[in-house]
Backbone as CSV, one residue per row, in Angstrom:
resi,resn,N_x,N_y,N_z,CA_x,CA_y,CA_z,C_x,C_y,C_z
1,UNK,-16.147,13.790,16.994,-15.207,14.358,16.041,-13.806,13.812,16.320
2,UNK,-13.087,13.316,15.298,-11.895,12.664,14.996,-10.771,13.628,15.218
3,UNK,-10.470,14.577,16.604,-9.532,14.913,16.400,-8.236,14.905,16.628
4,UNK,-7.187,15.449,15.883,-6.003,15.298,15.805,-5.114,15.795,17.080
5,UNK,-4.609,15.055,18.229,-3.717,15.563,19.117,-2.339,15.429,19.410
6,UNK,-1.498,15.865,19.495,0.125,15.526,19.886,0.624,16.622,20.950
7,UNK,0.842,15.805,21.966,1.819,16.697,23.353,2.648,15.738,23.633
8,UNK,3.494,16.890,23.761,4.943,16.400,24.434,5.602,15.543,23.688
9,UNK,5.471,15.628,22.138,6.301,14.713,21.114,7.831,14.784,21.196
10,UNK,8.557,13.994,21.040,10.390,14.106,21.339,10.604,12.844,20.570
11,UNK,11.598,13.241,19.264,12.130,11.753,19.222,13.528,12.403,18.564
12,UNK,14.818,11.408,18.789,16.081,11.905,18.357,16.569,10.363,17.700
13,UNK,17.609,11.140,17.000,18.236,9.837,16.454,19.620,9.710,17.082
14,UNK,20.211,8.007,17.730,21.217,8.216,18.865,21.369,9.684,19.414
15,UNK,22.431,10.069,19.564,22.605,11.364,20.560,22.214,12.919,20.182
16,UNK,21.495,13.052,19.184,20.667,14.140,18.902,19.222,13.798,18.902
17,UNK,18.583,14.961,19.281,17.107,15.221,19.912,16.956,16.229,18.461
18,UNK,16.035,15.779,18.094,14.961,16.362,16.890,13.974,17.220,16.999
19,UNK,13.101,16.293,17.870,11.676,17.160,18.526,11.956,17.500,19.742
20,UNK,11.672,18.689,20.400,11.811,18.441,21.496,10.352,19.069,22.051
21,UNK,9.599,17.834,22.274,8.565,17.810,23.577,7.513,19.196,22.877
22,UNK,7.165,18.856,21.538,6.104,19.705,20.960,5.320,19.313,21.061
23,UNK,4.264,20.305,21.469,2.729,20.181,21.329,2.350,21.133,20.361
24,UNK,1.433,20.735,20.195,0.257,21.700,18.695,-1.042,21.185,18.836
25,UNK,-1.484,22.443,18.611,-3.107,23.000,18.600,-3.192,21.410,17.885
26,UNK,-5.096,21.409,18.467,-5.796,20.714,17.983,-6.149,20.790,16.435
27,UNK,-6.352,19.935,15.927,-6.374,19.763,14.048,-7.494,18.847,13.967
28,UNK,-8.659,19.589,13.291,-9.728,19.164,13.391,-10.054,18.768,11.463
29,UNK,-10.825,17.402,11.422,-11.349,17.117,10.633,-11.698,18.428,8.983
30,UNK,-11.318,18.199,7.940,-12.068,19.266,6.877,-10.692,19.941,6.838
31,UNK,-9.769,20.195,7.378,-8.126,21.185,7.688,-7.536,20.657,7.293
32,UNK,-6.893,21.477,6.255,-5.570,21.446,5.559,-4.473,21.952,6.331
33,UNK,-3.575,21.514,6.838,-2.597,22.116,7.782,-0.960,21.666,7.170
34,UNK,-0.351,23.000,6.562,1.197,22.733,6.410,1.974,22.895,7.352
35,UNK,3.113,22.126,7.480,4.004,22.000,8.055,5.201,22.803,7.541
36,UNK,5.817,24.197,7.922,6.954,24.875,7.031,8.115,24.927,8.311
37,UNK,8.587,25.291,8.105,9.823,25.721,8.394,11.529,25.641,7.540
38,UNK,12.360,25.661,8.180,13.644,25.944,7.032,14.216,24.571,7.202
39,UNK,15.373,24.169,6.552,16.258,22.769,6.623,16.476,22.297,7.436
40,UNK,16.169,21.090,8.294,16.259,20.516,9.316,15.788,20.948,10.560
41,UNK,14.717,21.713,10.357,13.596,22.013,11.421,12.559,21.017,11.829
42,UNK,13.035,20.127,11.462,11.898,18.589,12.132,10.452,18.769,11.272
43,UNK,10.358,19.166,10.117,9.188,18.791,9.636,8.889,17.516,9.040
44,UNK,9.692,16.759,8.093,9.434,15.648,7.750,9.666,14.640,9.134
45,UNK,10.288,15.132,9.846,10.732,13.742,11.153,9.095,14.259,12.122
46,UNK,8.563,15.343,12.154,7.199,15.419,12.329,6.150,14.517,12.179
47,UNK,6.286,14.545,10.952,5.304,13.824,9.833,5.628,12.296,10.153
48,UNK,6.600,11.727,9.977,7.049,10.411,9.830,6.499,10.224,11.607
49,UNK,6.787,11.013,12.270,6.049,10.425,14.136,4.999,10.296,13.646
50,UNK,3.829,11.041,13.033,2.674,10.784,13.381,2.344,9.834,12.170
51,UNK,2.665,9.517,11.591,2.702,8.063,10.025,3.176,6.691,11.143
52,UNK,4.056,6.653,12.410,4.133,5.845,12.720,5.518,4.979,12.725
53,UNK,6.431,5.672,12.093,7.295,5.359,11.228,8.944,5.270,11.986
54,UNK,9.233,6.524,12.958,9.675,6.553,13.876,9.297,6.164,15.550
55,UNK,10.175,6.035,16.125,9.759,5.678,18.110,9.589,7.035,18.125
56,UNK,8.849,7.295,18.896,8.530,8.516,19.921,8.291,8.733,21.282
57,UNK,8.397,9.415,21.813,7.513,9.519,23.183,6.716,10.883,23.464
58,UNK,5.464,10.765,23.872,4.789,11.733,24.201,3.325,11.030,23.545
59,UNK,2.404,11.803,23.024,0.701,11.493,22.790,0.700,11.637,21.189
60,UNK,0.575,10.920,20.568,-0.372,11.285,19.460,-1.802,10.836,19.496
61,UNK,-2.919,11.275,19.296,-4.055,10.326,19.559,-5.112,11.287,18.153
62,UNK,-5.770,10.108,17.330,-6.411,10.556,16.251,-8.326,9.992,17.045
63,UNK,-9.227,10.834,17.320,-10.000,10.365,18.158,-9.966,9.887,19.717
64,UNK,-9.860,8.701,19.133,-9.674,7.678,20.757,-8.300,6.780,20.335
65,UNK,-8.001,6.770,19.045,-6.929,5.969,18.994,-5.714,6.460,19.616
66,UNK,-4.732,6.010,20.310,-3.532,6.028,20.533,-2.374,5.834,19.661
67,UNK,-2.345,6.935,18.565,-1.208,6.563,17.172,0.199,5.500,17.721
68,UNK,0.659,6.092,19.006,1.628,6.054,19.313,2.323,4.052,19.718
69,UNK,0.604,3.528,20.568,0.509,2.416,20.909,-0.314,1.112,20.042
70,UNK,-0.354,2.071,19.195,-1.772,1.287,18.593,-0.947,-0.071,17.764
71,UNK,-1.844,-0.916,16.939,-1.083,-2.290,16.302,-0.694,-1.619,14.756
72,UNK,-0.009,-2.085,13.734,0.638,-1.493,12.542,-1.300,-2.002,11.445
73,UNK,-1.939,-2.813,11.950,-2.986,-2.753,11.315,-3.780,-1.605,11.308
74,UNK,-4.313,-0.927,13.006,-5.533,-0.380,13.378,-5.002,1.098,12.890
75,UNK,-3.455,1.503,12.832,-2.702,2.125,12.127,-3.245,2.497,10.858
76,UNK,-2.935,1.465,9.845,-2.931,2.086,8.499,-4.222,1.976,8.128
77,UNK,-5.471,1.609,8.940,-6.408,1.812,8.410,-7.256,3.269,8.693
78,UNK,-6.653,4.039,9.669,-7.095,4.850,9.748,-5.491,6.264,8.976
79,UNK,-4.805,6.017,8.720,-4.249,6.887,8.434,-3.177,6.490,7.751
80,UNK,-2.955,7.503,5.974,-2.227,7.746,4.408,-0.853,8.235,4.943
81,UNK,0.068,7.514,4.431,1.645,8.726,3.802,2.116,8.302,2.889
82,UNK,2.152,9.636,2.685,2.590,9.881,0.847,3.938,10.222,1.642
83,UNK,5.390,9.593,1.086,6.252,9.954,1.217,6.848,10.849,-0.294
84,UNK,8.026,11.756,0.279,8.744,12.726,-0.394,8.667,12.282,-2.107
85,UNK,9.195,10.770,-2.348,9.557,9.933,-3.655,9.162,8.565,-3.547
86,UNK,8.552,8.088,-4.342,8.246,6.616,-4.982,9.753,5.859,-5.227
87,UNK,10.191,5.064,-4.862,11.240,4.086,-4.838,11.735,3.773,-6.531
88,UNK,12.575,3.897,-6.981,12.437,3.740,-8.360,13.186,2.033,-8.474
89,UNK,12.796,1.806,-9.444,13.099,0.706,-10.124,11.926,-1.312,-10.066
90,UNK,10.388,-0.195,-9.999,9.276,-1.258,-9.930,8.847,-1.067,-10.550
91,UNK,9.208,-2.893,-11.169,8.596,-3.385,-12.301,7.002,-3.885,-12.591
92,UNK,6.334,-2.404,-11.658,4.902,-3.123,-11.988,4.013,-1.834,-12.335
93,UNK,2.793,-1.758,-12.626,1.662,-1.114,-13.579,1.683,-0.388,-12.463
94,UNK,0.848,0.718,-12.595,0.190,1.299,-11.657,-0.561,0.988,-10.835
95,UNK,-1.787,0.224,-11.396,-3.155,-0.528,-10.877,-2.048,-1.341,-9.657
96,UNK,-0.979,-2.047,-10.141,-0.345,-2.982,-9.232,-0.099,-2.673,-7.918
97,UNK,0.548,-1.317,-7.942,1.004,-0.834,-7.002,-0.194,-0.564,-6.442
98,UNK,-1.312,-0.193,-6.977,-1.937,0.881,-5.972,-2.994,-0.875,-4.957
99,UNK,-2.997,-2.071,-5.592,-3.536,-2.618,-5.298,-2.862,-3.195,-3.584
100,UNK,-1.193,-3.368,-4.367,-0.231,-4.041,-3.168,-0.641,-2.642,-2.145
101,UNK,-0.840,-0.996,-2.159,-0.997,-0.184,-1.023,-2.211,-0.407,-0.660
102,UNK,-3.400,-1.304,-1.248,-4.710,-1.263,-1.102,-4.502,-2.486,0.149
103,UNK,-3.465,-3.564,0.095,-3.656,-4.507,0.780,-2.395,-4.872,2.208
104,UNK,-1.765,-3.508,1.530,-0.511,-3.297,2.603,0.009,-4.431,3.594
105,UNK,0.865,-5.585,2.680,1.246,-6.802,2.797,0.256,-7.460,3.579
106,UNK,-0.917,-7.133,3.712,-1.637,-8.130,4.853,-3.169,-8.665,3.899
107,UNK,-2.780,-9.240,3.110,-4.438,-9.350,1.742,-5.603,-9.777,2.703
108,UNK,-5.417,-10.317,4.044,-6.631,-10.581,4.960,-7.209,-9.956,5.438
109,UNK,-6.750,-8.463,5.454,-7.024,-7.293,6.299,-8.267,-6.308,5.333
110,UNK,-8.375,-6.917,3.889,-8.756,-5.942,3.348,-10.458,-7.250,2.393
111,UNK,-11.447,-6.528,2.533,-12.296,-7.017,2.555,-12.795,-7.073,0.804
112,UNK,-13.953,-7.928,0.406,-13.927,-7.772,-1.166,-13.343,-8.847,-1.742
113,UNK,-13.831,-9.080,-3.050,-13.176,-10.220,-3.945,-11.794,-9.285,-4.421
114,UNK,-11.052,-9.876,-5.151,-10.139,-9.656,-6.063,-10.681,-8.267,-7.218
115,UNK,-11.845,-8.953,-7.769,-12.575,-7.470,-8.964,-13.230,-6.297,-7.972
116,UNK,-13.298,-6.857,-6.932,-14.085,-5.451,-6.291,-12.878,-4.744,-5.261
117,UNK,-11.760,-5.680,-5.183,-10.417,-4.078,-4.834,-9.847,-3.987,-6.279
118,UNK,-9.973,-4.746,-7.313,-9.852,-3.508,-8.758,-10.521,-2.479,-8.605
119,UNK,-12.221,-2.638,-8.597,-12.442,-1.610,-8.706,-12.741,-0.701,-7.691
120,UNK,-11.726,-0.849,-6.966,-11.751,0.315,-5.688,-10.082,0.962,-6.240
121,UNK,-9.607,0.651,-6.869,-8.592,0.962,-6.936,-8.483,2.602,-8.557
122,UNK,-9.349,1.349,-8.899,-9.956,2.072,-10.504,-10.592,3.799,-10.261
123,UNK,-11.590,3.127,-9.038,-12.289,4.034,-8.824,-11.128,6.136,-8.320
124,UNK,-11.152,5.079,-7.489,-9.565,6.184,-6.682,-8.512,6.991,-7.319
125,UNK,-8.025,6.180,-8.767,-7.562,6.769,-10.172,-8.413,7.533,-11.030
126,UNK,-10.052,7.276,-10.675,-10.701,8.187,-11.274,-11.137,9.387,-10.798
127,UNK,-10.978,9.156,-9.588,-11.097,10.196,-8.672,-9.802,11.732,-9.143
128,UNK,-8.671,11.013,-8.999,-7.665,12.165,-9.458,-7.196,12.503,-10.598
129,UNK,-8.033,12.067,-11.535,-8.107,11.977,-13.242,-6.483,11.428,-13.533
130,UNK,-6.210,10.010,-13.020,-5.391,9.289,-13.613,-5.787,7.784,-14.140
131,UNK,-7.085,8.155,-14.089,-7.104,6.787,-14.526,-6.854,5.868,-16.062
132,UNK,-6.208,7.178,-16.887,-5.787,6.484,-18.387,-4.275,5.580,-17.831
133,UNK,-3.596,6.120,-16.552,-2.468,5.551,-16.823,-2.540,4.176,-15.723
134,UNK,-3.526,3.641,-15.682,-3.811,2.530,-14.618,-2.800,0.976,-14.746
135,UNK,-2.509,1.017,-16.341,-1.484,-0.548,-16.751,-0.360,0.511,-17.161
136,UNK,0.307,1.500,-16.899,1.735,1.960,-17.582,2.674,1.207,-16.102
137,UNK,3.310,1.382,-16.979,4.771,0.812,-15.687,5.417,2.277,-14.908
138,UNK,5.184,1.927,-13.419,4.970,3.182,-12.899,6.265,3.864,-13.262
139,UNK,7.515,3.105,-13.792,8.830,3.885,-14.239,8.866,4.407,-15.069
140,UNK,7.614,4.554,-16.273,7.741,5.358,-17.343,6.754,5.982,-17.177
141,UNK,6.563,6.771,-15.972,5.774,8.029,-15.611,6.614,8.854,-15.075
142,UNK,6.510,10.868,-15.610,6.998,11.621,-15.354,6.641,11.831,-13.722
143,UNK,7.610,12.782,-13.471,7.058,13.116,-12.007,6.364,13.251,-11.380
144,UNK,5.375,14.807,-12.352,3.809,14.772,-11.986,3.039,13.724,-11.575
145,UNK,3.315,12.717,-12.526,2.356,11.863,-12.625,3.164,10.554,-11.419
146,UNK,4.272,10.257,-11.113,4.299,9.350,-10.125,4.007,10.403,-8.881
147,UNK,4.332,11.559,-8.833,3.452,12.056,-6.961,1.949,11.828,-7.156
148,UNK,1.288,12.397,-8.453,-0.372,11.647,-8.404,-0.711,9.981,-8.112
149,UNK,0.357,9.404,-8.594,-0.007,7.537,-8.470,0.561,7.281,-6.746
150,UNK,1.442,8.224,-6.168,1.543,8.177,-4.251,0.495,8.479,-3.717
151,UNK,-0.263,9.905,-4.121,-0.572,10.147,-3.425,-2.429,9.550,-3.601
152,UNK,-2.269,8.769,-4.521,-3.549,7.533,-4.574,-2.877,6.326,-3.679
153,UNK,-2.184,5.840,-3.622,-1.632,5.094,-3.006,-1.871,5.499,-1.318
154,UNK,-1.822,6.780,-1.096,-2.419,7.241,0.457,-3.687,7.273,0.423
155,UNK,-4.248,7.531,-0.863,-5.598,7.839,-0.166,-6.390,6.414,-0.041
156,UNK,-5.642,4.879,-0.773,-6.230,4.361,-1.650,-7.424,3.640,-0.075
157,UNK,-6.879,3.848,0.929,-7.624,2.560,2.314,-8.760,3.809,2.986
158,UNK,-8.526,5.095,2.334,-9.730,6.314,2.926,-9.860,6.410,4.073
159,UNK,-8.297,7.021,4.524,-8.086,7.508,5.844,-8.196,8.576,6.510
160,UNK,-8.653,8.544,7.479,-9.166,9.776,8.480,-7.755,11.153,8.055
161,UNK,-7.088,10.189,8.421,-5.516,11.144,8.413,-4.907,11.090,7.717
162,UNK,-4.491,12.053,6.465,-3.526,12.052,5.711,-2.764,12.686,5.339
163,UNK,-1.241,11.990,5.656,-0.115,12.481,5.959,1.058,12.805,4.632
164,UNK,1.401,13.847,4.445,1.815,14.018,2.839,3.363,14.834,2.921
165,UNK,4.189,14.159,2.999,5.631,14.973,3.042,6.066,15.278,1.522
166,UNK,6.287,16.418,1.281,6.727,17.319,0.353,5.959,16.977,-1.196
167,UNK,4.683,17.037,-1.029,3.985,16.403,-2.573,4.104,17.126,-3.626
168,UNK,4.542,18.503,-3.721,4.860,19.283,-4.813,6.178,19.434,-5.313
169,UNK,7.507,18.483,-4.610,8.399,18.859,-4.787,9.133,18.504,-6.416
170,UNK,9.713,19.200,-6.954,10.292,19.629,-7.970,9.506,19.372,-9.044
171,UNK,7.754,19.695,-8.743,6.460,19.774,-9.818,6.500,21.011,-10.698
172,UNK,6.243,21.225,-11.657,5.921,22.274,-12.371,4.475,23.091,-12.055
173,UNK,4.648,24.022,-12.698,3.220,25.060,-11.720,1.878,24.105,-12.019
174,UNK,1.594,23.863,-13.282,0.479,22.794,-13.754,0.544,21.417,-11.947
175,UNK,1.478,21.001,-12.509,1.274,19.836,-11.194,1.058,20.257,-9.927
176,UNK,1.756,21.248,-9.797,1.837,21.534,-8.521,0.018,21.990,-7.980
177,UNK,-0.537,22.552,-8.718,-1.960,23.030,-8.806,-2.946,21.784,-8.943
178,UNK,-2.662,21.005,-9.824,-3.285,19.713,-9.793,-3.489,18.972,-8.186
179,UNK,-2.089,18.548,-7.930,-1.453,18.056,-6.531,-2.604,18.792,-5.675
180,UNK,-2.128,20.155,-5.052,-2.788,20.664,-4.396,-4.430,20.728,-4.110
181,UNK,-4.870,21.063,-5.228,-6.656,21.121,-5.434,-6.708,19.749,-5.070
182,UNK,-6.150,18.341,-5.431,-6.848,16.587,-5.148,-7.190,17.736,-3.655
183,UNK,-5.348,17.594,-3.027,-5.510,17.703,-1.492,-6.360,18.331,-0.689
184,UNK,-7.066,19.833,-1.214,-8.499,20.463,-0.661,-9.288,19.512,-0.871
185,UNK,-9.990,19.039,-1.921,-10.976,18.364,-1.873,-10.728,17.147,-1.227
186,UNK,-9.717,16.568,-0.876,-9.749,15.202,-0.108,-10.161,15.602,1.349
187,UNK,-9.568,16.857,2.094,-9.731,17.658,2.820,-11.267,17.766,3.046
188,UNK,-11.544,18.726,2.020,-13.107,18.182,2.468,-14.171,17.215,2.145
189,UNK,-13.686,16.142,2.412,-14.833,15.324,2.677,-14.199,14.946,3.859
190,UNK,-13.936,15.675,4.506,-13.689,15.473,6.489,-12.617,14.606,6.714
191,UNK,-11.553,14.328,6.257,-10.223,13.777,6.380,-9.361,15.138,7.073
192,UNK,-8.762,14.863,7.780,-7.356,15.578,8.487,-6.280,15.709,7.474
193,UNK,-5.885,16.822,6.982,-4.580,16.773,5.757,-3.729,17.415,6.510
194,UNK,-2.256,16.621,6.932,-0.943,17.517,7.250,-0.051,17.238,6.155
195,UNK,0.403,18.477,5.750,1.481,18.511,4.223,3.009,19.282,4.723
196,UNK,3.872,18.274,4.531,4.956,18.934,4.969,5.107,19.869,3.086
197,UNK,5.449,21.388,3.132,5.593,22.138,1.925,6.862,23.441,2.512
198,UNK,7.878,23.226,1.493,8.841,24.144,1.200,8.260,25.758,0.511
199,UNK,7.512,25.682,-0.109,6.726,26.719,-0.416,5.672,27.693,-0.269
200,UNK,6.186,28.449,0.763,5.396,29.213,1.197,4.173,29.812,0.459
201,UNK,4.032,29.920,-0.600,3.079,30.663,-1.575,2.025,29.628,-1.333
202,UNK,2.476,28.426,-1.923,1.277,27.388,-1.578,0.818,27.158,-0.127
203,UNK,1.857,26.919,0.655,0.795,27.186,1.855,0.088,28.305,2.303
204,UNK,0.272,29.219,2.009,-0.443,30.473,2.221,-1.581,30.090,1.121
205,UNK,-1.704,29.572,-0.155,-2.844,29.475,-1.096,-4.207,28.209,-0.581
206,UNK,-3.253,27.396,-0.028,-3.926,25.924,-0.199,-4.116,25.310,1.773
207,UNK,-3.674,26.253,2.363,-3.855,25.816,3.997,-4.960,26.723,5.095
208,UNK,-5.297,25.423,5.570,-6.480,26.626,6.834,-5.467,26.860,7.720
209,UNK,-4.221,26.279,7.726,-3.413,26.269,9.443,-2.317,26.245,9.043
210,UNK,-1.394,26.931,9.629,0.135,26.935,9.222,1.070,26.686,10.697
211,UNK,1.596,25.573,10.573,2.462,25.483,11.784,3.822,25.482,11.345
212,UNK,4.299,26.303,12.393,6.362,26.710,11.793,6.954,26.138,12.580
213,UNK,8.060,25.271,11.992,9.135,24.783,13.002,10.280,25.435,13.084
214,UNK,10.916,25.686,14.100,12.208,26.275,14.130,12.842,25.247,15.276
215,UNK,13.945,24.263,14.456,14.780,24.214,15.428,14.206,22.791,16.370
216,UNK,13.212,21.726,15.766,12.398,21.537,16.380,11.615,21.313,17.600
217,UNK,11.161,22.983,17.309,10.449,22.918,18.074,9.083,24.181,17.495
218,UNK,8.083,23.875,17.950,7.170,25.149,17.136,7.220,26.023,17.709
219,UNK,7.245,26.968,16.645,7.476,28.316,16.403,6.131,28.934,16.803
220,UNK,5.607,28.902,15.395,4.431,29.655,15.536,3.015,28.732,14.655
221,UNK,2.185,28.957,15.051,0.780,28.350,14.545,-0.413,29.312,14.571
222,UNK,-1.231,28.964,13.406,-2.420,29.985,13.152,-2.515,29.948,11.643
223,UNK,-3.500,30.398,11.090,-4.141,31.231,9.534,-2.178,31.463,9.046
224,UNK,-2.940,31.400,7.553,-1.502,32.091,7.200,-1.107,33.572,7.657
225,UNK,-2.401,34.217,7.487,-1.930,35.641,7.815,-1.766,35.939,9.100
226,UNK,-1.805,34.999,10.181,-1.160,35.373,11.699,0.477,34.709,11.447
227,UNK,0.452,33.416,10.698,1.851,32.686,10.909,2.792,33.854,9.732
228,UNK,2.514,34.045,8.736,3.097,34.607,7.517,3.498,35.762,7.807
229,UNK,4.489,36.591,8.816,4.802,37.917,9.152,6.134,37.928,8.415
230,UNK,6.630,39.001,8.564,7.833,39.937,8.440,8.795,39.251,9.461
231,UNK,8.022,39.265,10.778,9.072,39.091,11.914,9.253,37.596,12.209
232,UNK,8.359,36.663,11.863,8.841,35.326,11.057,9.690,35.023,10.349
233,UNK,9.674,35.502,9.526,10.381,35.270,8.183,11.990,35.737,8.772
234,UNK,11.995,36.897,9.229,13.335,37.028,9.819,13.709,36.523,11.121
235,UNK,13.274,36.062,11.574,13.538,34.970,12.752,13.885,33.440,12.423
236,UNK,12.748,33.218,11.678,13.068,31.556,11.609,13.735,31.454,10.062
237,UNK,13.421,32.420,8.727,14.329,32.053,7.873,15.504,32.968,7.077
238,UNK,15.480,33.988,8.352,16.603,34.791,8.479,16.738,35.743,6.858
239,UNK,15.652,35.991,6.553,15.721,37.016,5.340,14.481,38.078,5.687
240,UNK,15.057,39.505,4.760,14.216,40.640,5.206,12.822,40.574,4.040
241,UNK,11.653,40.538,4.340,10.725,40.295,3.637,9.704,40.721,4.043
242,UNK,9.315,41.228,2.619,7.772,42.254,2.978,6.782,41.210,2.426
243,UNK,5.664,41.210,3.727,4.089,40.427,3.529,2.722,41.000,3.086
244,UNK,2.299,40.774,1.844,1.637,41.819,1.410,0.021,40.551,0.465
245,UNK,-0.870,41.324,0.842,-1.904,40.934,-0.278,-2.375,41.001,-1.250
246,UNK,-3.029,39.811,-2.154,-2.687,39.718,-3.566,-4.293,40.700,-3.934
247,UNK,-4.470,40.346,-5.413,-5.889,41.033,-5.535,-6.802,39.772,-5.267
248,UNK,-6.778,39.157,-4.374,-7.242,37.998,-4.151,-7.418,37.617,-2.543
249,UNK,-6.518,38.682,-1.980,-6.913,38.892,-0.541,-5.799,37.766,0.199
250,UNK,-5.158,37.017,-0.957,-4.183,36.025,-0.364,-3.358,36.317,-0.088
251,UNK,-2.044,35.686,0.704,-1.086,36.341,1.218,0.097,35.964,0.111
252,UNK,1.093,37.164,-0.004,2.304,37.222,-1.428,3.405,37.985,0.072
253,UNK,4.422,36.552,-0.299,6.258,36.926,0.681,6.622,37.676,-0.900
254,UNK,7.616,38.692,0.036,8.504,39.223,-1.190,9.838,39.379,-0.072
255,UNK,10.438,38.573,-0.922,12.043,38.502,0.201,12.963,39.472,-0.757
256,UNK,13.126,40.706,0.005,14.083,41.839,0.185,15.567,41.706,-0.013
257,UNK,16.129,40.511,0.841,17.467,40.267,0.889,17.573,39.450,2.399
258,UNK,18.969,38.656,2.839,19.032,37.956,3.468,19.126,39.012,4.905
259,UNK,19.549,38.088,6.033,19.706,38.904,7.299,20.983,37.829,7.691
260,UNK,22.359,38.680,8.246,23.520,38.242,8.727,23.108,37.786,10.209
């Protein structure tokens, strides 16, 4: 079993320290696991350590691999990031893009003729019911629809690990539900999902594991309904809030008012 480890993670930028020297529970294969906490609690600089993206020091290890040491190939073949926003101003189709993430500047690395990573690419758009917009120019796609063409773009090499910083952000409830459900079901077919999410409702709807940063460093980890308290909420995001269940057995924040 492929699982997910990090101890003693630390990385700062010049003279500030970000992480400091976190460890977190094991994250096992089939788990959806969000990443919450409040503004500048090291969740996206989280995410970006274990994508590879920042120096670090301490362990990441996915199996037997060594995230931390490993080559930028043995890397992206085992593990997706969907970053926050798509870069604007590319002048190419969808199919294009998702082909250039299919071959991630290295076209030797990736096996198949030319028509058979089309249709791996095709396929992957059909997978998240985008595949009508496969030739639009990814700039004349609404939002919804460029976080769906990223977050094919992560899945497109079918990685063990996939890493997703803020995929619902400024989605409408429709997208945001779309977004989410790909991410369970990518989830289960035994991929590792960490989602950095501002929205507590959804992680309480859409996560087996909730890890909180405060400050970075973790807070607290577990089910939503061990991480999702009262005395959370006023600790790490400093408002008075009652935690209560829906007719659905799910967990519903109702924030009261702030705390001085």
């Amino acid at each position: 079993m492929s699982l997910l480890q990090v101890r003693q993670l630390s990385v700062g930028y010049k003279r500030s320290t970000v992480l400091h020297g976190i460890d977190l529970p094991n994250i096992e294969p089939g788990q959806v696991v969000a990443l919450v906490g409040p503004n500048g609690a090291g969740k996206s600089t989280l995410l970006r350590c274990l994508a590879g993206l920042l120096k670090a020091s301490g362990e990441i290890r996915l199996g037997e691999l060594d995230l931390l040491s490993c080559t930028r190939r043995e890397r992206a073949a085992v593990v997706g990031f969907m970053p926050q926003t798509l870069p604007d101003g590319i002048a190419l189709s969808v199919l294009e893009t998702l082909l250039g993430a299919l071959r991630g500047g290295d076209p030797l690395a990736v096996s198949g003729s030319a028509h058979q990573q089309q249709e791996k690419a095709c396929a992957v758009l059909e997978q998240l019911g985008i595949l009508h917009l496969a030739l639009h120019p990814l700039e004349s796609l609404s939002g919804g629809q460029r976080q769906m063409v990223s977050l094919a773009q992560a899945v497109i090499r079918q990685p063990r690990l996939l890493l997703l910083d803020e995929p619902t952000s400024a989605l409408d409830l429709r997208y945001q539900n779309d977004v989410m459900s790909m991410v369970r079901r990518l989830a289960d077919q035994q991929r590792i999902v960490v989602v950095v999410l501002h929205d507590l409702g959804l992680a309480a709807r859409w996560a087996d594991r909730i890890m909180v940063l405060q400050q970075g460093q973790l807070y607290a980890a577990g089910t939503p309904e061990q991480t999702l308290t009262p005395a959370m909420l006023k600790q790490v995001y400093r408002v008075q809030a009652r935690v209560e269940p829906c007719s659905h057995g799910r967990v519903q924040i109702h924030v009261d008012g702030s705390v001085s």
